[in-house]
C-alpha positions as CSV (number, residue, x, y, z in Angstrom):
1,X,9.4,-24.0,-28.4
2,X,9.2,-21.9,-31.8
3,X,11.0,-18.8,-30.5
4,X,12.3,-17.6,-27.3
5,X,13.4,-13.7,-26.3
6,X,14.2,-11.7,-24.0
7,X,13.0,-7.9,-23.8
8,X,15.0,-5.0,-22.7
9,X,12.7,-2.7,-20.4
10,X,15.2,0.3,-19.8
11,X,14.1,1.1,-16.7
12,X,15.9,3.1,-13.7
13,X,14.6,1.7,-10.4
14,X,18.3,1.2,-9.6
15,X,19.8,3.0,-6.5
16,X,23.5,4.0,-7.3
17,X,23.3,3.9,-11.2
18,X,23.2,7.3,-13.8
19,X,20.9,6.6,-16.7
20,X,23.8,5.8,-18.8
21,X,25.2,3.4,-16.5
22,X,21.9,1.4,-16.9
23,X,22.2,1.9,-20.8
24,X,25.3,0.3,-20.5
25,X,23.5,-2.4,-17.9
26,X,21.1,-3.1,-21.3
27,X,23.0,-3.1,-23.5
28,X,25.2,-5.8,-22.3
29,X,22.1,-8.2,-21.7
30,X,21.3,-7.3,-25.6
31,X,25.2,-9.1,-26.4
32,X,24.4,-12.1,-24.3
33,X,21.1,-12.8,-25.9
34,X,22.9,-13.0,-29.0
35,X,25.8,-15.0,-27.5
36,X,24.0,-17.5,-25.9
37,X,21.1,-18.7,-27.9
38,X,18.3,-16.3,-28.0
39,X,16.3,-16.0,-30.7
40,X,15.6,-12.0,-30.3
41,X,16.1,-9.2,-28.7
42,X,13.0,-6.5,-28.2
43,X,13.3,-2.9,-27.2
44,X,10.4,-0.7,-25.7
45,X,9.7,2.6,-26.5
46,X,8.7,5.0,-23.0
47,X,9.4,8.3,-22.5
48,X,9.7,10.6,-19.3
49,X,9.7,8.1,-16.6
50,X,12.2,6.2,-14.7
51,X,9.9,3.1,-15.0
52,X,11.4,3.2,-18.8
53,X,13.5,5.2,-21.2
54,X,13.8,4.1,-24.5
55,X,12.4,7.2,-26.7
56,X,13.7,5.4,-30.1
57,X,13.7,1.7,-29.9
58,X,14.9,1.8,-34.0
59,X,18.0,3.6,-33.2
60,X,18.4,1.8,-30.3
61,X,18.4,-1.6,-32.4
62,X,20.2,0.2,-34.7
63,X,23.4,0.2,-32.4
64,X,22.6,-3.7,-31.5
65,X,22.5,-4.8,-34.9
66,X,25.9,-3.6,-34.9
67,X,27.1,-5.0,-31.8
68,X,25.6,-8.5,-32.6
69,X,25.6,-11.0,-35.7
70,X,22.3,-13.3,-35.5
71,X,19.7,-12.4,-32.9
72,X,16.7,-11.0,-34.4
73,X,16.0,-7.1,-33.3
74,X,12.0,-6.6,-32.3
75,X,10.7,-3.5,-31.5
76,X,8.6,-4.2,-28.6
77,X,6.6,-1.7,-29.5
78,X,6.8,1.3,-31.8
79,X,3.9,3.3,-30.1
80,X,2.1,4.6,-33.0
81,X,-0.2,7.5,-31.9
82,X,3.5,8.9,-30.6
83,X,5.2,8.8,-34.2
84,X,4.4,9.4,-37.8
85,X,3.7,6.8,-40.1
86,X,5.9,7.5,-42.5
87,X,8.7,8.4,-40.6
88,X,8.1,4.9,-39.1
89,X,8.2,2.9,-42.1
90,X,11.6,4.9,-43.5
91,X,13.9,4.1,-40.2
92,X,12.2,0.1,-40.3
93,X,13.2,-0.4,-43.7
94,X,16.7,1.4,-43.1
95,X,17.3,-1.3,-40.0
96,X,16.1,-4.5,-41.4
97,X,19.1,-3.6,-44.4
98,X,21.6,-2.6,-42.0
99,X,20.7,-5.7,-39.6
100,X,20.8,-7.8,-42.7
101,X,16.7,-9.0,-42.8
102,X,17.2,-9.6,-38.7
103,X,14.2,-7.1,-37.9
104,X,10.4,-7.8,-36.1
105,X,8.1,-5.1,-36.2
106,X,6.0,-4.6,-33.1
107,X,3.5,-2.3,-33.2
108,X,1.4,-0.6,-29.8
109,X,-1.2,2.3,-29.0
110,X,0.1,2.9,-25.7
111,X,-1.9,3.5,-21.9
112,X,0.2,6.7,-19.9
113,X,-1.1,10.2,-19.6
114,X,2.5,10.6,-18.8
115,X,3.6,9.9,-22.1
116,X,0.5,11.1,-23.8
117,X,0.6,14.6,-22.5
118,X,3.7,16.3,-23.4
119,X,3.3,14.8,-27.1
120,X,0.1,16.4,-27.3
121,X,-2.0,13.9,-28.3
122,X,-5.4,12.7,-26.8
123,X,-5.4,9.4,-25.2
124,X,-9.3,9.6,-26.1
125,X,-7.4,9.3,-30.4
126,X,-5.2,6.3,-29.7
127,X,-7.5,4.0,-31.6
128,X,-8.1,6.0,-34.4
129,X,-4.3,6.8,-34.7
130,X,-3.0,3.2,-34.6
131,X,-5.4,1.6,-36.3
132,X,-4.8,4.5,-39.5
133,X,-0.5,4.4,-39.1
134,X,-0.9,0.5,-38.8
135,X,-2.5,0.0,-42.4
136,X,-0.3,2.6,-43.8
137,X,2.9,1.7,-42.6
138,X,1.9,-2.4,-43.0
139,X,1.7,-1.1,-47.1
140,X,4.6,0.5,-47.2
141,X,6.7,-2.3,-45.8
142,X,5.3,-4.3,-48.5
143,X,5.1,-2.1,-51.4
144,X,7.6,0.9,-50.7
145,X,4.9,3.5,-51.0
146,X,2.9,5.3,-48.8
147,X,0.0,7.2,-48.5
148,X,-2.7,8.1,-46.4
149,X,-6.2,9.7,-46.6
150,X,-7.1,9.8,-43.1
151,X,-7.9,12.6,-40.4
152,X,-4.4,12.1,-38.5
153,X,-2.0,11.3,-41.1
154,X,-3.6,12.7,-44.5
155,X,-0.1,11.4,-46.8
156,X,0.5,12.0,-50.6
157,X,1.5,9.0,-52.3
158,X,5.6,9.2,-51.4
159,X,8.1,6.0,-52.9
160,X,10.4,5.6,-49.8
161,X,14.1,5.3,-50.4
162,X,15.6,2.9,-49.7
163,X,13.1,0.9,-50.5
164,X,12.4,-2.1,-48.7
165,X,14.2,-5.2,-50.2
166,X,11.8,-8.3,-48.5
167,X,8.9,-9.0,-47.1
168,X,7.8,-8.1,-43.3
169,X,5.4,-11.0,-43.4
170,X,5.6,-13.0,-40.8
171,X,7.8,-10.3,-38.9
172,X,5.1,-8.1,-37.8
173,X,3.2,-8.4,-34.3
174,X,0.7,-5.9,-32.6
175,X,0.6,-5.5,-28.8
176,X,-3.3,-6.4,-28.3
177,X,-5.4,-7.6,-25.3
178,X,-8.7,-5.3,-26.0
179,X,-11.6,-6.5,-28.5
180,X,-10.8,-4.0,-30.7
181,X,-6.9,-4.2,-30.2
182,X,-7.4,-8.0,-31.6
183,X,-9.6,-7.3,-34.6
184,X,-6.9,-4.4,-36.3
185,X,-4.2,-7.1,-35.3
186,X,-5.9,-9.7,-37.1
187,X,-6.6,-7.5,-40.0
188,X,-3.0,-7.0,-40.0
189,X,-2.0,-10.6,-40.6
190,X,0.1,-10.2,-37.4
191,X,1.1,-12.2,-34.5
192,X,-0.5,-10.8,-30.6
193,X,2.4,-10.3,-28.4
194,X,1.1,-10.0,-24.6
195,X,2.3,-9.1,-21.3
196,X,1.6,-11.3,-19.1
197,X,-0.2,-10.2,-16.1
198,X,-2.2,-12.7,-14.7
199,X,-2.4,-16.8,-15.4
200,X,-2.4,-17.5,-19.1
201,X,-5.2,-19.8,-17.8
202,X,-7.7,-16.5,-17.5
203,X,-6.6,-15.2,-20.4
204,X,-7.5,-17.9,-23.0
205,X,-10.6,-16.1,-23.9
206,X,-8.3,-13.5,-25.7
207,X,-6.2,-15.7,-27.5
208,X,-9.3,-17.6,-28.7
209,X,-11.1,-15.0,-30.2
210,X,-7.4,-13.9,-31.5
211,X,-7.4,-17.5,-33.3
212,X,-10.4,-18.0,-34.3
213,X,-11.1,-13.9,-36.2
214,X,-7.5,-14.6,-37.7
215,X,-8.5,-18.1,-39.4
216,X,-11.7,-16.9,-40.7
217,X,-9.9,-13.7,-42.2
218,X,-6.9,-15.6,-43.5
219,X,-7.8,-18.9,-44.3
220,X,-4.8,-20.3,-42.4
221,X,-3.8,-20.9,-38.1
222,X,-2.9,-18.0,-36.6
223,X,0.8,-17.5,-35.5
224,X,1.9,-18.7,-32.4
225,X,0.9,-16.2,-29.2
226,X,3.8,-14.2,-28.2
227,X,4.0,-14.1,-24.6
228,X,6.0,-11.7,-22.5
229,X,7.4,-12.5,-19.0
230,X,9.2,-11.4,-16.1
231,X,12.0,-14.1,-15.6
232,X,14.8,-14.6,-12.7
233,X,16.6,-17.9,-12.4
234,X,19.0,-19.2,-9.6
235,X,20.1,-22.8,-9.0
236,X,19.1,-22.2,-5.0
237,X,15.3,-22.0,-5.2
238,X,14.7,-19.9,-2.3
239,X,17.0,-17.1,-3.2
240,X,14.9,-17.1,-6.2
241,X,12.2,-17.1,-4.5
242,X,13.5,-14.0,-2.5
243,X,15.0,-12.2,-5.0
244,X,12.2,-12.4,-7.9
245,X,9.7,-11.2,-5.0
246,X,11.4,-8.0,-4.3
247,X,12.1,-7.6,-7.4
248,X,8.8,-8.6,-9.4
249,X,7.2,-6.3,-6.6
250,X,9.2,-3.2,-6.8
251,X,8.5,-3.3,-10.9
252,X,5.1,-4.2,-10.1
253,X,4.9,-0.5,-8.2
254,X,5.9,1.6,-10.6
255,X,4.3,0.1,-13.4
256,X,1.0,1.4,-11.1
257,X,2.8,4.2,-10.9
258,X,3.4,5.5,-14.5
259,X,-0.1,4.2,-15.9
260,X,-2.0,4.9,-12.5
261,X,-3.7,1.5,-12.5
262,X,-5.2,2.6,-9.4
263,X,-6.9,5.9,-10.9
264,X,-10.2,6.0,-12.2
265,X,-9.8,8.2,-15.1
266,X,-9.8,5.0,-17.7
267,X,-13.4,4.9,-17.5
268,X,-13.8,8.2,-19.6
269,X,-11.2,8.1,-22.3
270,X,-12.8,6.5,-25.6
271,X,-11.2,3.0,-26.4
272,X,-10.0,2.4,-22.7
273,X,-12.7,1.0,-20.7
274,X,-10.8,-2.8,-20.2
275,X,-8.3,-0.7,-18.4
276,X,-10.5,0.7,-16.3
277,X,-11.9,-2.9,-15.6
278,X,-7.6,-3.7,-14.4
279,X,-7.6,-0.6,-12.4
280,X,-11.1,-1.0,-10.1
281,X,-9.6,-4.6,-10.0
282,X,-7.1,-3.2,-8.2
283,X,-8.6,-0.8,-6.2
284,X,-10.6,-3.5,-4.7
285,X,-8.0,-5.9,-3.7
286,X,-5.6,-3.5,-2.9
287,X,-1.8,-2.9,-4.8
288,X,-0.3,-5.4,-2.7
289,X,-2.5,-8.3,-3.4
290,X,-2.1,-7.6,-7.0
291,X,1.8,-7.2,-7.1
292,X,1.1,-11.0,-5.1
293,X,-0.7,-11.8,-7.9
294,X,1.1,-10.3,-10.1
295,X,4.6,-12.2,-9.2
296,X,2.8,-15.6,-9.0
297,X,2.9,-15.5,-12.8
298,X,6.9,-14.7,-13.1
299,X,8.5,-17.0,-14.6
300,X,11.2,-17.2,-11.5
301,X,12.9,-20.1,-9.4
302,X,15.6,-23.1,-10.0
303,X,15.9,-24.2,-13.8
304,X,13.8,-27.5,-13.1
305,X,10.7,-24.8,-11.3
306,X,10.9,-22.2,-14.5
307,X,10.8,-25.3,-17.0
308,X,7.6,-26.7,-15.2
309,X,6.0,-23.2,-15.5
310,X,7.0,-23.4,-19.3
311,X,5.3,-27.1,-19.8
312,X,1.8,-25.4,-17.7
313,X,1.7,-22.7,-19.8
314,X,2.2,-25.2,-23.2
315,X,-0.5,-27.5,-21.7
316,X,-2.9,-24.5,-21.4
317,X,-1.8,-22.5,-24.9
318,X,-0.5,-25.0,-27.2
319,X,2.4,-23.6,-29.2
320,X,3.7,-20.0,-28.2
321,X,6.4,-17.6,-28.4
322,X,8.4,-16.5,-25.5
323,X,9.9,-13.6,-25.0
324,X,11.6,-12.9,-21.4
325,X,12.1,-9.8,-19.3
326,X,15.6,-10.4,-17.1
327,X,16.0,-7.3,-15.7
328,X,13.6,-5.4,-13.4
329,X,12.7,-3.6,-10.3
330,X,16.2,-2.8,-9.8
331,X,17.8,-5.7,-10.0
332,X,21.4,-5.2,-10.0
333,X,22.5,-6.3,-13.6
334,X,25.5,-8.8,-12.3
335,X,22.2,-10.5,-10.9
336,X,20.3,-10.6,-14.3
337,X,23.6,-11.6,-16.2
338,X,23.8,-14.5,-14.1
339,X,19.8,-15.3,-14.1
340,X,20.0,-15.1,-17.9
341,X,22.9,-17.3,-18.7
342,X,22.0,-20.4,-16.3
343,X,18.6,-20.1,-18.2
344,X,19.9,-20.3,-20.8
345,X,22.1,-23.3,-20.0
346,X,19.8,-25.3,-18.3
347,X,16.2,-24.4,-19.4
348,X,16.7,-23.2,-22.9
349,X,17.5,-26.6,-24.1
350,X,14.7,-27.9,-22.6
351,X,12.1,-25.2,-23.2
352,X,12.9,-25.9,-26.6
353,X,12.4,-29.4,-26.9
354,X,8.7,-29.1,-25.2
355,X,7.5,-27.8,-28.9
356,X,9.7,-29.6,-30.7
């Protein structure tokens, strides 16, 4: 396999542990991925929620570039609508020198009126906002100006300093799964990083389209599909089994939770209407069902089970990225520390060897 990950969700579902205590819980996971093999490390950005706290994922990366020397440091995502362009582009530039050209920029619109509301912002503008901050930040990284003519971000041309000292081609990705999300990736010349909520199987019609827009607009294959994944590994498959259930399905809650996937307000906010498509999905069978559903495409049991998984998914996708989530739902971190270094020991290897 190209490239495998792990992502650092930040959240607080924990019973006994302060805020900072989970920090701490995170930031060791971001040392180990660096220790043993990764080949990145991601950061969210969420606000206001204990389902995740990472308000700046560039100064968050900022303090792993220094505890680490090779990983690569993603931002998994910066939500645009939630942060100015050019403010954006200064503090990417300033951590790809300081990380030494280690940096992936991941770009997302973001899908909470929790989040939404106290910035301000319209969730009804989220289109209009990324898709405007994408093309001028995308240019700045390249050419160390900026500018902007827009109705969100109307920018004078501005030469940023420091400026940026290599390419970010071939280092950017865009969170996509709508129509519209796929078209302003591909017309970014960026890779589609996904969470995966349902079989890849079902959601080959995405990555299609995905492949096919980005070789008619570039001339060239697209990059490989960046998946994201809950993972927990243990050499006793049914403590696993156990464990990645209550886990998977306590995560699984308050994800419902903080983007009420059960509400029916998606249905009148402009550029939303595949959400609402999720969310009467869910109503229907009920949250249960789709937390089942939901935890059927972790990536969770013995080393041999999770490297089975990977080689279905290859069959289905062809070449893809991986990126894993190891902590979740409350696990207790000695838990993911464990789970994270017997994948690595006894999958990673092989995982790799599947793509060559």
């Amino acid at each position: 396999m190209s490239h495998i990950g792990i992502n650092l969700g930040f959240g607080n579902l924990h019973e006994r542990l302060t805020d900072e205590q989970m920090y701490a819980g995170e930031l060791r996971l971001a040392e180990l991925a660096d220790q043993l093999g990764f080949d990145s490390l991601w950061a969210v950005e969420h606000h206001f929620d204990d389902y995740a706290m990472c308000p700046d994922n560039v100064v968050l990366l900022a303090n792993v570039a220094g505890r680490t020397e090779r990983v690569l440091l993603g931002t998994g995502a910066v939500i645009l609508p939630w942060n100015s362009p050019l403010r954006v582009a200064e503090k990417m530039i300033m951590l790809d020198i300081l990380s030494g050209g280690r940096v992936i920029f991941g770009m997302g619109r973001g899908l909470s009126r929790t989040e939404y509301a106290p910035f301000g912002i319209p969730m009804s503008e989220s289109r209009g906002r990324f898709d405007e901050a994408a093309a001028m930040i995308v240019t700045a990284l390249e050419t160390g100006w900026i500018e902007g003519d827009g109705p969100y971000y109307p920018t004078p041309r501005t030469q940023l300093r420091p400026s940026p000292p290599r390419s970010f081609r071939g280092r950017l990705y865009c969170v996509a799964g709508s129509p519209d999300s796929v078209s302003t990736c591909v017309a970014l010349g960026a890779s589609l990083l996904t969470i995966v909520t349902q079989p890849v199987r079902n959601l080959m019609p995405v990555f299609a389209s995905y492949r096919e827009q980005y070789g008619a607009v570039h001339g060239a294959a697209a990059p490989p599909i960046g998946l994201n994944i809950n993972m927990y590994c243990h050499e006793d498959a049914e403590v696993a089994r156990e464990r990645a259930l209550l886990y998977v399905h306590r995560f699984f809650a308050s994800n419902v939770r903080h983007y009420e996937f059960t509400g029916e307000h998606f249905a009148q906010i402009e550029g939303y209407q595949r959400y609402d498509e999720i969310a009467r999905a869910f109503r229907q069978m009920g949250v249960d069902a789709a937390a089942d559903n939901y935890a059927a495409c972790a990536l969770s049991g013995t080393p041999d089970q999770i490297l089975a998984k990977i080689a279905e998914i290859k069959d289905v996708l062809g070449s893809f990225e991986l990126t894993l989530l190891p902590s979740f739902g409350g696990m207790p971190y000695e838990q993911a520390e464990q789970s994270l270094q017997l994948f690595a020991k006894e999958v990673l290897p092989g995982a790799r060897e599947l793509q060559g």
